[in-house]
Residue, then its C-alpha position, 0 to 999 in steps of 0.5 A: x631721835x637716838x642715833x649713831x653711826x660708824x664707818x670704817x677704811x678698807x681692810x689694807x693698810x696707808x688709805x684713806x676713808x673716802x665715806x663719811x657718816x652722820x648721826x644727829x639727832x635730827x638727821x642720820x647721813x652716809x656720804x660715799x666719796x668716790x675716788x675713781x674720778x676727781x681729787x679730795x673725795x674724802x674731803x667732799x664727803x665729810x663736807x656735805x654730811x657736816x652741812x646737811x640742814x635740819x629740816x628734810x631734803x624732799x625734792x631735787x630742787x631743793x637739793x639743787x639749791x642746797x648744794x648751790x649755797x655751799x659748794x664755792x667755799x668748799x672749792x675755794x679751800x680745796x684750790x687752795x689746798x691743791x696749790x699748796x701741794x705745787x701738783x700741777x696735774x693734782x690741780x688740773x684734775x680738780x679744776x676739770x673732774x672736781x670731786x664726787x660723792x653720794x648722799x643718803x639721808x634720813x630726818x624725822x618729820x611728825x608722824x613719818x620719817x622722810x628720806x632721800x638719796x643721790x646715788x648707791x647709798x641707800x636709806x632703809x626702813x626695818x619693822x620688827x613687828x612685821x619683819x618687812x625692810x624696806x628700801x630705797x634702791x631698785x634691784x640688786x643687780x643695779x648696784x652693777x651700775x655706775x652710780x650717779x654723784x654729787x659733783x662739788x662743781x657739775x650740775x646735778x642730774x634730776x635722774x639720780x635724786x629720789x626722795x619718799x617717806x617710811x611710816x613709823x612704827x613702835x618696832x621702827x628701825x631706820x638706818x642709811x649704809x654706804x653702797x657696799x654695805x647696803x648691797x650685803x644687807x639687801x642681798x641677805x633679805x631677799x635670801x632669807x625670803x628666797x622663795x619669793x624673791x628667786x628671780x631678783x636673786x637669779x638676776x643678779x648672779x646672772x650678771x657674771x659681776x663682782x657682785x654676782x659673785x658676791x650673791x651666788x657665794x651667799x645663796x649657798x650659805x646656811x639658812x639664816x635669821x636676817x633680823x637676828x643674824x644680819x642687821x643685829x651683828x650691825x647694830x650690835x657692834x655699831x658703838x664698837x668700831x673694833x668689833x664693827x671692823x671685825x665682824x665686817x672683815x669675817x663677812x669679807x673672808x666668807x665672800x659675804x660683802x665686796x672690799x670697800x669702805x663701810x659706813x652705817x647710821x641706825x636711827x630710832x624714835 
């Protein structure tokens, strides 16, 4: 499998990149780290996509298991680091919020690829015969909600797992984004088949969110090719981390895509 991945920081100066993204050629991943609650998010991320296994995640027992067999060193290292720091509250906040991330996660396996995901990253499946995307979310408007997390030290929430298979084709594209990233793509491909995806459009402007905004600037946007004029500007300019920033930041001045971190991985047999 030829894979590669990119991600970027916010368009503002002195932050950090909370995703991270991996592109092996047996394993593409995105990891959203969330920094809206706990410490060390970045950190988290990094980890959990550097320790991702060669063979597929397909169930939530077996993502259990796997968190379970590496969640204490990196806790260990992380108390250690927040010591370091003599932050009496930085330390308090690790030791009652620990640190929070998403995962998404794509493998080949024979004839098919096999897919998983825990939160809003999303895994998706383009076929340039047919012109279909497929994806691992539920409706735009849910990208509103809070997203379930991998906690480096809370169970996990059987609700928040889904796993499943994309077949395999020879005009095959498979990649993973980040939740902000995977929101414009999604949205992109109901307005270029508005006709007859209206109701999941209209539902999500209706939410009177960020997103809402977000969707209802796109919609009065000009008619567009989304193979050619969305997800080839991404893969295009994947290998080019200042052409990627510039594309991503012109979408951002349109109203196009929400002020976020950027992660992509495109994966192809």
């Amino acid at each position: 499998m030829k894979a590669k991945g990119i991600s970027i920081t916010k368009f503002e100066p002195g932050v950090l990149n909370e995703d991270a993204v991996l592109a092996r050629p047996d394993c593409i991943a995105v990891s959203d780290g969330a920094g809206g609650g706990g410490v060390f998010a970045e950190r988290w991320s990094l980890y959990l996509v550097s320790n991702l296994p060669s063979q597929p995640i397909t169930t939530f027992e077996a993502l259990d298991g796997w968190i379970e067999q590496i969640w204490e060193p990196f806790y260990n290292e992380c108390e250690q680091w927040a010591k370091r720091l003599q932050d009496g509250m930085f330390l308090k906040k690790f030791y009652d919020e620990g640190s929070f991330a998403t995962l998404a996660a794509l493998w080949p396996c024979e004839d098919r690829i096999c897919w998983m995901t825990y939160g809003d990253s999303v895994a998706f499946h383009y076929n340039r015969e047919t012109k279909v995307l497929e994806y691992t979310f539920g409706r735009l408007a849910e990208f509103n909600k809070p997203p379930y997390l991998i906690n480096c030290k809370d169970p996990l929430n059987v609700d928040g797992f889904r796993a499943g298979t994309f077949e395999l084709s020879h005009s095959s594209l498979f990649f993973v984004a980040s939740d902000t990233l995977a929101h414009y793509i999604i949205m992109m491909y109901l307005l270029a088949h508005r006709d007859s995806h209206h109701d999941e459009i209209d539902e999500a402007i209706a939410a009177h969110s960020k997103n809402s905004v977000i969707v209802k600037q796109a919609a009065i946007a000009r008619k567009m090719d989304f193979e050619h004029d969305v997800l080839g500007k991404l893969v295009n300019c994947i290998g080019h981390h200042t052409n990627f920033k510039r594309h991503l930041k012109r979408l951002h001045k349109q109203g196009l895509i929400g002020h976020d971190d950027y992660s992509l991985a495109v994966a192809q047999l």
